[in-house]
N, CA and C atoms as a LAMMPS dump frame, in Angstrom:
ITEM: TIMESTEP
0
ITEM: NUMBER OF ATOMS
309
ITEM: BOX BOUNDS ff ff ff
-5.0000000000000000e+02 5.0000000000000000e+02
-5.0000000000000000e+02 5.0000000000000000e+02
-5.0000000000000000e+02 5.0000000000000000e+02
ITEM: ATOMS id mol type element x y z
1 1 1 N 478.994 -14.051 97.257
2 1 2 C 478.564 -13.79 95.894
3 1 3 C 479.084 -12.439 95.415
4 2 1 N 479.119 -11.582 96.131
5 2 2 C 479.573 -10.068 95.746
6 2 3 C 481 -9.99 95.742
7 3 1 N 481.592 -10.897 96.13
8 3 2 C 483.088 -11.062 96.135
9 3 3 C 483.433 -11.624 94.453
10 4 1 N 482.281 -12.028 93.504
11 4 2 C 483.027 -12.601 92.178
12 4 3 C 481.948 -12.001 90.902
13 5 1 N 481.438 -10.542 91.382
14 5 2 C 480.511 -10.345 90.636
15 5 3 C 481.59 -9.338 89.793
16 6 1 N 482.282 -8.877 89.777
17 6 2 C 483.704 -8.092 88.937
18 6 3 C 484.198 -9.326 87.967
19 7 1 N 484.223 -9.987 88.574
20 7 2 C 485.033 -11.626 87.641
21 7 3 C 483.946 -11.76 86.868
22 8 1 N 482.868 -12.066 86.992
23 8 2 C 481.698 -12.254 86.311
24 8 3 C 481.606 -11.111 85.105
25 9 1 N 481.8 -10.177 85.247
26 9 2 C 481.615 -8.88 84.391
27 9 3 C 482.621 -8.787 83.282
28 10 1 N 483.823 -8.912 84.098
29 10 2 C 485.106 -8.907 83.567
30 10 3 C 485.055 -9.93 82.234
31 11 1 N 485.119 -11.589 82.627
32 11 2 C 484.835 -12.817 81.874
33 11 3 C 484.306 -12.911 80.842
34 12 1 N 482.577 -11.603 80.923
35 12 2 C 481.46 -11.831 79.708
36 12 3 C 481.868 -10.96 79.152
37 13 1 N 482.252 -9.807 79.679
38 13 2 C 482.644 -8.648 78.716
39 13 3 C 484.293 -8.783 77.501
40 14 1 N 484.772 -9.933 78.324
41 14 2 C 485.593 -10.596 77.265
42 14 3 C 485.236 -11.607 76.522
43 15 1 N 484.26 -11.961 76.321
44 15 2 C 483.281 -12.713 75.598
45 15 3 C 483.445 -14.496 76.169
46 16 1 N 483.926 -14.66 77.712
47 16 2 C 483.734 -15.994 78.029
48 16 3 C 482.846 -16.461 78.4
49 17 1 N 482.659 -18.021 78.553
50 17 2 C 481.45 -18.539 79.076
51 17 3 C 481.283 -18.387 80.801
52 18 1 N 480.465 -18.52 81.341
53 18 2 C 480.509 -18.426 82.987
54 18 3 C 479.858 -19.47 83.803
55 19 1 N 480.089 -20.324 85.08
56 19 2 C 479.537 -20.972 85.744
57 19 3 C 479.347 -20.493 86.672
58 20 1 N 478.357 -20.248 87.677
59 20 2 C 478.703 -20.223 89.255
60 20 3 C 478.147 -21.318 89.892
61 21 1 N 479.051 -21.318 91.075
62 21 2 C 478.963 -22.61 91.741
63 21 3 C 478.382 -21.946 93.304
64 22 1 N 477.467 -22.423 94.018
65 22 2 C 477.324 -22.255 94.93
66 22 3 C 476.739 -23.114 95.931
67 23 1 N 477.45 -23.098 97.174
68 23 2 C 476.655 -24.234 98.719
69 23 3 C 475.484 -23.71 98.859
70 24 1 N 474.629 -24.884 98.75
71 24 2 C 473.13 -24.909 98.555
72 24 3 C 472.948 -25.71 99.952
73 25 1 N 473.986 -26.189 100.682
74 25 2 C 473.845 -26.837 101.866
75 25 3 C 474.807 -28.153 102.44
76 26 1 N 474.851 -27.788 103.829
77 26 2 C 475.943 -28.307 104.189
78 26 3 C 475.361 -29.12 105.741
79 27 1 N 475.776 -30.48 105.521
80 27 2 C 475.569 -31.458 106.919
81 27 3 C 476.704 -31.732 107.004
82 28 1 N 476.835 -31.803 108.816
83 28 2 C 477.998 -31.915 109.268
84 28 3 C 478.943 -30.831 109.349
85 29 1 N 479.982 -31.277 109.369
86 29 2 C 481.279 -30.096 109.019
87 29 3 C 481.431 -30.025 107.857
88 30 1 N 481.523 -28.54 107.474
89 30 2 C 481.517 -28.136 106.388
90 30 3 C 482.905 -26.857 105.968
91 31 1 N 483.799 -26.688 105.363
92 31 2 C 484.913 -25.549 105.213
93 31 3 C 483.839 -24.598 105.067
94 32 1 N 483.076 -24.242 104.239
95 32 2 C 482.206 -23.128 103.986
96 32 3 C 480.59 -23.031 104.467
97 33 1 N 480.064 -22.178 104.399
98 33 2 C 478.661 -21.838 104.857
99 33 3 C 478.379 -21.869 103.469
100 34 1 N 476.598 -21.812 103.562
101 34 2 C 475.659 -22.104 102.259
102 34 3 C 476.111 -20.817 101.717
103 35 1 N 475.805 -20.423 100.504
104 35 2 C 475.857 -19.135 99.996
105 35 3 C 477.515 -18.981 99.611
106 36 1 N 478.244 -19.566 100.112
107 36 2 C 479.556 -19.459 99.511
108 36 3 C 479.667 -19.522 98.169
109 37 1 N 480.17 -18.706 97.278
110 37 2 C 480.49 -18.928 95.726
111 37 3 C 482.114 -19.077 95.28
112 38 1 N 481.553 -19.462 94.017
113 38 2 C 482.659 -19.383 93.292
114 38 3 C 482.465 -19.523 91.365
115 39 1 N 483.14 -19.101 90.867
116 39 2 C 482.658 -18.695 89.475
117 39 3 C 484.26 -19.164 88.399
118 40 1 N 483.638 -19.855 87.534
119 40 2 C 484.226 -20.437 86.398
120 40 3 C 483.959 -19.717 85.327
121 41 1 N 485.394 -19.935 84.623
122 41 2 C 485.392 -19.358 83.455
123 41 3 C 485.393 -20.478 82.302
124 42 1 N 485.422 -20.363 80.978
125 42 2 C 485.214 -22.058 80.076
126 42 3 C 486.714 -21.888 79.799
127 43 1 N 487.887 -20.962 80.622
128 43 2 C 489.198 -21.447 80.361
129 43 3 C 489.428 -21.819 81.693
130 44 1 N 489.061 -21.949 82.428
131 44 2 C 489.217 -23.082 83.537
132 44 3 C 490.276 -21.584 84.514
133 45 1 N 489.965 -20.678 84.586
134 45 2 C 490.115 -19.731 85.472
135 45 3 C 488.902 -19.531 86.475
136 46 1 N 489.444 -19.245 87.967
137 46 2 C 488.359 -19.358 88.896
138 46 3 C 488.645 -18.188 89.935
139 47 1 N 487.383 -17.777 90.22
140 47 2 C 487.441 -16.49 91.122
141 47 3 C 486.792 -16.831 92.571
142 48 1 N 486.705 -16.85 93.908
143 48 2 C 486.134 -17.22 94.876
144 48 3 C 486.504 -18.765 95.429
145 49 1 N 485.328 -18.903 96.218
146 49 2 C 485.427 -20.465 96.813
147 49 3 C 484.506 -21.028 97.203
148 50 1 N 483.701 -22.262 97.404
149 50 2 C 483.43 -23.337 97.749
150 50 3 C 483.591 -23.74 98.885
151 51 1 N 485.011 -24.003 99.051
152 51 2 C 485.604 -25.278 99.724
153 51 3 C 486.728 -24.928 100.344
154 52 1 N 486.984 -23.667 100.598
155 52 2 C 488.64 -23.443 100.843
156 52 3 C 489.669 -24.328 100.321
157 53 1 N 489.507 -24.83 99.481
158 53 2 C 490.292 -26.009 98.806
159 53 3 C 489.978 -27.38 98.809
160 54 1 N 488.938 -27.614 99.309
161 54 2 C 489.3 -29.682 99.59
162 54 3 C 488.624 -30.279 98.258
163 55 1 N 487.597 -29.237 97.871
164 55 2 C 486.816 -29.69 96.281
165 55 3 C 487.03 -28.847 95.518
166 56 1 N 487.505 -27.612 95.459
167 56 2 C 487.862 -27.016 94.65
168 56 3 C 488.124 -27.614 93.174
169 57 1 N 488.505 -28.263 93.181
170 57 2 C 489.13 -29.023 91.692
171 57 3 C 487.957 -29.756 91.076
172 58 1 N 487.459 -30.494 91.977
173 58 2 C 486.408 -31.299 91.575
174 58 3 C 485.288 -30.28 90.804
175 59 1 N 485.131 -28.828 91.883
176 59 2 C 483.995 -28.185 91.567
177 59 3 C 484.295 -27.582 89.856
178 60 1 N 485.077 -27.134 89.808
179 60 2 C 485.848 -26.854 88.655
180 60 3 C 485.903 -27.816 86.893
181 61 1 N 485.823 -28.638 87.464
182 61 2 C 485.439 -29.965 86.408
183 61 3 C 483.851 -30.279 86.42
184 62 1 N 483.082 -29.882 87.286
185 62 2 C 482.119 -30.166 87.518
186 62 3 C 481.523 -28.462 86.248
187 63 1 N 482.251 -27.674 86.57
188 63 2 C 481.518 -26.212 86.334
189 63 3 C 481.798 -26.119 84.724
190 64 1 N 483.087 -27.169 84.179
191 64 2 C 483.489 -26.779 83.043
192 64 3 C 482.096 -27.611 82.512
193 65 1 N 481.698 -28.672 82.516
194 65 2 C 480.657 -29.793 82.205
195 65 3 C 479.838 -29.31 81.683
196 66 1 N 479.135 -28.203 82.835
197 66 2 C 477.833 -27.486 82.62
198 66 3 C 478.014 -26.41 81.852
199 67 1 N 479.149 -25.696 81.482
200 67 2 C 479.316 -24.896 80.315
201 67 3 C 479.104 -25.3 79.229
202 68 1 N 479.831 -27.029 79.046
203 68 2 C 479.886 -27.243 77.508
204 68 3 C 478.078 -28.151 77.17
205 69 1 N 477.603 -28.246 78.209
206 69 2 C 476.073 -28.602 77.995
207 69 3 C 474.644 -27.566 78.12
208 70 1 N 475.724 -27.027 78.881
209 70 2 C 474.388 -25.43 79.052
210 70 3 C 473.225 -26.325 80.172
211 71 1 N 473.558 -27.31 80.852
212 71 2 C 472.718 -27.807 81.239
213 71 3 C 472.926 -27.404 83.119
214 72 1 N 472.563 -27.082 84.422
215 72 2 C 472.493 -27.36 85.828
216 72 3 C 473.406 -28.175 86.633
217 73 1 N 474.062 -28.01 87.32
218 73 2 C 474.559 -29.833 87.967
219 73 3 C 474.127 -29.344 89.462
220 74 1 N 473.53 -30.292 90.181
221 74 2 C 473.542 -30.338 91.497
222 74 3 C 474.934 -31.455 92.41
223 75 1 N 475.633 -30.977 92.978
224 75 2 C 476.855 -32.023 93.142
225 75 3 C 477.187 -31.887 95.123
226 76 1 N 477.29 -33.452 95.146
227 76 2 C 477.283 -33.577 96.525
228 76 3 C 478.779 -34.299 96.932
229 77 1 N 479.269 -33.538 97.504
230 77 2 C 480.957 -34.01 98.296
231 77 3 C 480.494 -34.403 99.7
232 78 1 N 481.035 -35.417 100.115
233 78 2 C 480.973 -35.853 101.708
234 78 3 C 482.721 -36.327 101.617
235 79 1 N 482.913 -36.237 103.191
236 79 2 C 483.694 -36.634 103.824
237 79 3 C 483.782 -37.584 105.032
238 80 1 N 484.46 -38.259 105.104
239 80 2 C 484.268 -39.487 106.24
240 80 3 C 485.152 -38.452 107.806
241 81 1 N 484.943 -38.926 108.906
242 81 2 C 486.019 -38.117 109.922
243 81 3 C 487.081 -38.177 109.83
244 82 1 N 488.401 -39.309 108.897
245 82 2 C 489.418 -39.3 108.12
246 82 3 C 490.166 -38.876 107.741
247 83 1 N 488.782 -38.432 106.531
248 83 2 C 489.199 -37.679 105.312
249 83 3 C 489.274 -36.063 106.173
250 84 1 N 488.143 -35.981 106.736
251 84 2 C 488.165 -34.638 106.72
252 84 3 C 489.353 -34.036 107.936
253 85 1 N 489.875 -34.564 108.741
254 85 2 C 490.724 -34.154 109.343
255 85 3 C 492.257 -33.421 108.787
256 86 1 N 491.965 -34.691 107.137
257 86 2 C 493.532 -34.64 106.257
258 86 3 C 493.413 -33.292 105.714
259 87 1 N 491.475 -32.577 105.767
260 87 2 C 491.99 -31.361 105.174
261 87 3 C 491.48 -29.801 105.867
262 88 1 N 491.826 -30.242 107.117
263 88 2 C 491.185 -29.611 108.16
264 88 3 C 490.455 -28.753 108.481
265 89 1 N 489.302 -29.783 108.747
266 89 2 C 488.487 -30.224 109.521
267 89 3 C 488.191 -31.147 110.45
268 90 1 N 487.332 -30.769 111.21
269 90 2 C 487.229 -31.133 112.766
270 90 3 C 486.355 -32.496 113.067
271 91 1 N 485.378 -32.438 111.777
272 91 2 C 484.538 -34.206 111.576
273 91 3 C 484.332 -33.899 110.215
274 92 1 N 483.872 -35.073 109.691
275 92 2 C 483.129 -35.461 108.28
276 92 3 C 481.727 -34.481 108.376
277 93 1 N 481.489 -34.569 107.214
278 93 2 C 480.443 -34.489 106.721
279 93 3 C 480.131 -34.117 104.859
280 94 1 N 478.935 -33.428 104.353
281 94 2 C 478.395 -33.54 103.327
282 94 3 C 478.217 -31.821 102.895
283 95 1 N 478.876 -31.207 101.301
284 95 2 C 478.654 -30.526 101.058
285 95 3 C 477.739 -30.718 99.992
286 96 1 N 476.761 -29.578 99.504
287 96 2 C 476.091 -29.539 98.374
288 96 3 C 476.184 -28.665 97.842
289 97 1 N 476.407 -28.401 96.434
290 97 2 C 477.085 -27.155 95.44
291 97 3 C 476.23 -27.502 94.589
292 98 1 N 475.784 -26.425 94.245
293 98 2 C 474.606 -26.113 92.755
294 98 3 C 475.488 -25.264 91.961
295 99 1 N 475.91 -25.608 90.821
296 99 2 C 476.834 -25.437 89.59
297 99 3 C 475.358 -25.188 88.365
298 100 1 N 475.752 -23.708 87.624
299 100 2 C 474.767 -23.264 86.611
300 100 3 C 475.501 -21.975 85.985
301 101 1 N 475.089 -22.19 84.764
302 101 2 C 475.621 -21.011 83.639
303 101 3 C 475.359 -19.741 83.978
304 102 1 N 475.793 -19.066 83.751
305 102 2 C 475.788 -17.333 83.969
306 102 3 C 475.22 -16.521 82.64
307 103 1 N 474.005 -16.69 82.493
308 103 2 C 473.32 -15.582 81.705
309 103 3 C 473.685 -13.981 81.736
């Protein structure tokens, strides 16, 4: 979180909108630990991470959503043992990201 609180500052003080996204919890294998962030801008600029990449994009579409509704998203990514090898990782499993506006 302290890694995108400059982006955060930076963003409002240029008068953009803000999301942060953060792992609220993770079963299985997971790229990141809970508490991992990452922060949207409503021009689709992003500071931090999630996911080291495997949802990144998704989270991002997910973060623009809740800007243009002002509304929460709770959002759940899983992976099968498959999938998650293609983006390495060691087994499947289930991330959970809580996506919310930046007052």
């Amino acid at each position: 979180m302290l890694e995108v609180l400059e982006d955060i500052e930076r963003w409002q003080q240029s008068g953009h909108l803000v999301a942060l996204a953060r792992v609220v919890g993770v079963a299985g294998s997971g790229p990141r630990d809970s508490g991992a962030a990452m922060v949207v801008n409503d021009q689709g600029q992003v500071a931090g991470s999630v996911s080291g990449g495997c949802v990144e994009g998704a989270v991002v579409g997910a973060a623009l959503e809740v800007l243009a509704s002002g509304r929460p998203q709770l959002c759940t990514f899983s992976y099968s043992d498959d999938d998650a090898f293609s983006v390495g990782l060691t087994c499947g499993g289930t991330v959970r990201i809580f996506i919310e506006p930046v007052n």
